[in-house]
C-alpha positions as CSV (number, residue, x, y, z in Angstrom):
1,X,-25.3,-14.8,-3.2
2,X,-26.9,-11.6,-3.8
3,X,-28.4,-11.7,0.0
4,X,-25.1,-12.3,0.9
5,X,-23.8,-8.6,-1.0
6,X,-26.8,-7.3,0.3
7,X,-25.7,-7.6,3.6
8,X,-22.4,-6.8,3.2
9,X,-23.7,-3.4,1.2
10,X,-25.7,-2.5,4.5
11,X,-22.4,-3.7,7.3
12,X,-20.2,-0.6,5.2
13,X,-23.0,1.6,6.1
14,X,-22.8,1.2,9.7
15,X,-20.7,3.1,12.4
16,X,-17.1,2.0,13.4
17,X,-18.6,0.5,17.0
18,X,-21.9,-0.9,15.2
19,X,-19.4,-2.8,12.8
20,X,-17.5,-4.1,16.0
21,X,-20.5,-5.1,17.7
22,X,-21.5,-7.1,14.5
23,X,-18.2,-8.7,14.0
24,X,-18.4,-9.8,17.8
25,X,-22.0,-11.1,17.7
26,X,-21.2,-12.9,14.5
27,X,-17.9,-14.7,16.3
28,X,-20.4,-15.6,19.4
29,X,-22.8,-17.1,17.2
30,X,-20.0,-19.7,15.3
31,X,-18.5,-20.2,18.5
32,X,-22.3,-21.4,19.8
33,X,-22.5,-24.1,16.3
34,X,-19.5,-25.6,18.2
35,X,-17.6,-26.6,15.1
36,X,-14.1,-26.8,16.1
37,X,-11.4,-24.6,14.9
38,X,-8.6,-25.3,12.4
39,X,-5.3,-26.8,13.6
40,X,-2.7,-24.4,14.2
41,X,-0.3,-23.8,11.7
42,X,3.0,-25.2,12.2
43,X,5.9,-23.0,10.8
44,X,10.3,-24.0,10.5
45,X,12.6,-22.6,11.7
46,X,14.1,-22.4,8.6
47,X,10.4,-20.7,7.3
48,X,10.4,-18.3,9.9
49,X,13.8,-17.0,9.6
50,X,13.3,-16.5,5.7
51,X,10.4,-14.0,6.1
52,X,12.4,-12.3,9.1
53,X,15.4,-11.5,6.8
54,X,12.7,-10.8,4.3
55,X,11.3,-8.3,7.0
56,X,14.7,-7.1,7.7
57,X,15.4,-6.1,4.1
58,X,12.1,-4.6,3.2
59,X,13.1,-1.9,6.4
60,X,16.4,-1.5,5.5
61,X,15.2,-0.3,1.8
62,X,12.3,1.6,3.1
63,X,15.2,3.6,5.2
64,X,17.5,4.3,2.4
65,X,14.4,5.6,0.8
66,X,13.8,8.1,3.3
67,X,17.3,8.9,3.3
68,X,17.2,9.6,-0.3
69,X,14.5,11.6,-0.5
70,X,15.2,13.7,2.3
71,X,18.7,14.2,0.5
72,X,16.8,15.2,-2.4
73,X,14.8,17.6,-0.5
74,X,11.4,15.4,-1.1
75,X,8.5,17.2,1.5
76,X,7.5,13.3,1.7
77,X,10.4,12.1,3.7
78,X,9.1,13.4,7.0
79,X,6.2,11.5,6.6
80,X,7.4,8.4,5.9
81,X,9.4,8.0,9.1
């Protein structure tokens, strides 16, 4: 394990586009073992109308936040939109 860490340690220290080019070269070379991919997940309708609503009510709150602290004058309230 401690290999493991000390690779990761030495990823953090590379560039934005050396990370990328890591991250790819790393997907080409499980792609190349050939071990398949995990099923797709399969979601309900039911499921995926729950965690829109859920979506739908998380907004709505984070907009009556803003609201309310721009009525209270909060500096933060233009940033948050």
């Amino acid at each position: 394990m401690g290999n493991f860490l000390e690779i990761e340690s030495a990823a953090r220290r590379l560039s934005a586009e050396e990370r990328r080019r890591l991250l790819l070269s790393l997907a080409a070379s499980l792609r190349e073992e050939g071990r398949p991919l995990p099923a797709p997940r399969s979601f309900t309708s039911a499921e995926m109308q729950s965690w829109i609503k859920e979506d739908e009510r998380d907004l709505a709150a984070r907009e009556l936040a803003v609201l309310r602290d721009a009525y209270r004058g909060d500096d933060w309230a233009e940033y948050a939109s």
